[in-house]
N, C-alpha and C positions, 0 to 999 in steps of 0.2 A: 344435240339437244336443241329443241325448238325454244327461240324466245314468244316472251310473251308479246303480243301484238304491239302494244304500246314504244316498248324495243324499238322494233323493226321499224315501226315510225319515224321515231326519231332518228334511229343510225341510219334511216334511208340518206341525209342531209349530209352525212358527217363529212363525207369528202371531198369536198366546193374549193377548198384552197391549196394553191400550191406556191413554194418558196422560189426565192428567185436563189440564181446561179450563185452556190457559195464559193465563192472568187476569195474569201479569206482563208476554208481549207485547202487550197491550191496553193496561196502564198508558203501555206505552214509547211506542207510536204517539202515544196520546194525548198524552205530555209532549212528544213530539215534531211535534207542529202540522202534519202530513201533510193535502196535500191530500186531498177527496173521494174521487179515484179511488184514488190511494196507498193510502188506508185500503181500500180497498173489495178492491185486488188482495190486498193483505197478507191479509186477511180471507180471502178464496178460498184464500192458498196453506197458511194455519194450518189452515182446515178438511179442504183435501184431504190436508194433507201432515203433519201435527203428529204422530197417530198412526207413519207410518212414519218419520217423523227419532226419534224416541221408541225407534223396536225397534231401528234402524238403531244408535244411541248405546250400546244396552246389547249389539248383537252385535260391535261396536267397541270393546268390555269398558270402560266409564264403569262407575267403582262404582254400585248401587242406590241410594246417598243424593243420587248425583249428577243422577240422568238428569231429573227434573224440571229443573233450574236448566239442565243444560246445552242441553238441547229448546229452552229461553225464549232463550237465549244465540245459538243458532244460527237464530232468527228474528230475535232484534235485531240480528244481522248484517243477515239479508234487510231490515230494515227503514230500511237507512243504505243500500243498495245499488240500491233497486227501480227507481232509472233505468238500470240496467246491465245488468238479467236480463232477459231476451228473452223473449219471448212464449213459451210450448210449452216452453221450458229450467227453471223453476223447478223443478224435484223434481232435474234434477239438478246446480244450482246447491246447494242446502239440503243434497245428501247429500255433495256438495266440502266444504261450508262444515263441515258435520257432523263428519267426518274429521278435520280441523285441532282442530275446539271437542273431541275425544275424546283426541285427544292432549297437547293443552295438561292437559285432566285426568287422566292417568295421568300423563305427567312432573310434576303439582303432587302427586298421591298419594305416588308414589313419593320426592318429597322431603321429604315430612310423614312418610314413614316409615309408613303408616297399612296396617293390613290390610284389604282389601278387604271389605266388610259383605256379608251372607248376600242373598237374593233375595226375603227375605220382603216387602218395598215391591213390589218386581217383580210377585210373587205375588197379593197383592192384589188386583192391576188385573186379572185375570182376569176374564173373561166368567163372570156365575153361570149363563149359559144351560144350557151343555153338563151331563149327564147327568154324576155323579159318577164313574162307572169313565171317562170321556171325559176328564173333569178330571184324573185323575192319569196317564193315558197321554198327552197335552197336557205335562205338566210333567216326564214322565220325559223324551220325547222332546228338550224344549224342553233338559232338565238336560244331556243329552246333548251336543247340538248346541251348546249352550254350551262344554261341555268338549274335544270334538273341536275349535273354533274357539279357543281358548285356549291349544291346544296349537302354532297355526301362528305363523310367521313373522308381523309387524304388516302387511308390504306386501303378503303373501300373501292375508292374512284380508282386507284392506282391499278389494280388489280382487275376492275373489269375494262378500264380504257387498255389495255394489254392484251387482255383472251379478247374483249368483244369484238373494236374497232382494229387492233394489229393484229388479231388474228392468230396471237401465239400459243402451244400450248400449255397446258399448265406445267409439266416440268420445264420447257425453256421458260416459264413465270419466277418458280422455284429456282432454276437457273440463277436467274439475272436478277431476284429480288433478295437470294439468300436465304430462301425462308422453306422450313417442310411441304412438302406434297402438302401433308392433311392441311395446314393452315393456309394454303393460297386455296385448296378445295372450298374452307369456311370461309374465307373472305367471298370468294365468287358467289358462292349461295348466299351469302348475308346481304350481297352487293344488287346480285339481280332483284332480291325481294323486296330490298329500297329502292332502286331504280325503280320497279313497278310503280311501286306503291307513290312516291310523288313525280311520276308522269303524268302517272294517274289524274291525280289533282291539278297538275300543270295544263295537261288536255283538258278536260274538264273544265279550266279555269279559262281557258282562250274559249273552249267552243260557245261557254254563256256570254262570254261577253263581245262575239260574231254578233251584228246585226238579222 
């Protein structure tokens, strides 16, 4: 299925950051006396998967001071679970698991009362590869798509940051959300028609106000 232009805009941005080495699910395996292979899978799925439960976390709006501890969190789930994750299922076992560890921390932010922290941590982790006018088209776009995604409904956003940006499909959605075929089908149509719709406006609202 083709998205609509708008879309593809903005998800051009999405994948500018990456996490640093989670050194704290190593400790947990380690404290946790995991066989040979246990370690070894764990290890495969940090290295393929760390980076996107990382982006996955902060498009699922985890404040910026959070997304380090909650990344580590959402692997030490995988690491109490690894007799239960099926062979080929881990990425969307971790992005289930994800979902829940992002909600737990917006209902605790929200009852600390705490204002959300800016994205300069986020910022950071940028790639120094790209070319400086790269780098800030990268973070407008990114700023963007953050804000269009902020402004949806949580089971909306949740459900197309899943299929769009991770890539999964809708039964590993259904999977790992619990939820029927039909109903992650109507979220995803209800989701891309909102996405459109205040991109729409979003683009629109930057390009009038380009010199």
């Amino acid at each position: 299925m083709t998205l609509v232009s708008d879309l593809d805009i903005l998800f051009a941005g999405a994948e500018v950051c990456e996490a640093d080495e989670p050194r704290a699910v190593e400790a947990s395996w380690a404290r946790g006396g995991e066989a040979g292979a246990e370690k070894a899978r764990l290890r495969e799925m940090v290295d393929a998967h760390f980076d996107a439960v990382y982006v996955a976390l902060r498009r699922l709006g985890v404040p910026a001071a959070e997304l380090d501890d909650c990344a580590q969190q959402v692997f030490v789930v995988a690491s109490g679970k690894l007799g239960v994750i099926e062979p080929g299922r881990e990425k969307a076992f971790l992005m289930g698991t994800a979902v829940h560890v992002a909600s737990h921390a917006k209902r605790s932010q929200r009852r600390r009362r705490e204002v959300p922290e800016g994205d300069e941590a986020a910022e950071a982790r940028a790639d120094a590869g790209p070319r400086p006018d790269e780098i800030v088209e990268q973070r407008r776009l990114r700023a963007l798509l953050d804000e269009v995604l902020a402004a949806m409904p949580e089971d909306l956003r949740t459900v197309l940051v899943l299929f769009e940006l991770e890539e999964l499909t809708m039964q590993e959605i259904s999977g790992a959300l619990d939820l029927p075929m039909g109903t992650v089908a109507s979220r995803l149509r209800r989701a891309r028609e909102l996405f459109a719709r205040i991109s729409a406006r979003a683009l629109g609202t930057q390009g009038r106000g380009r010199p």
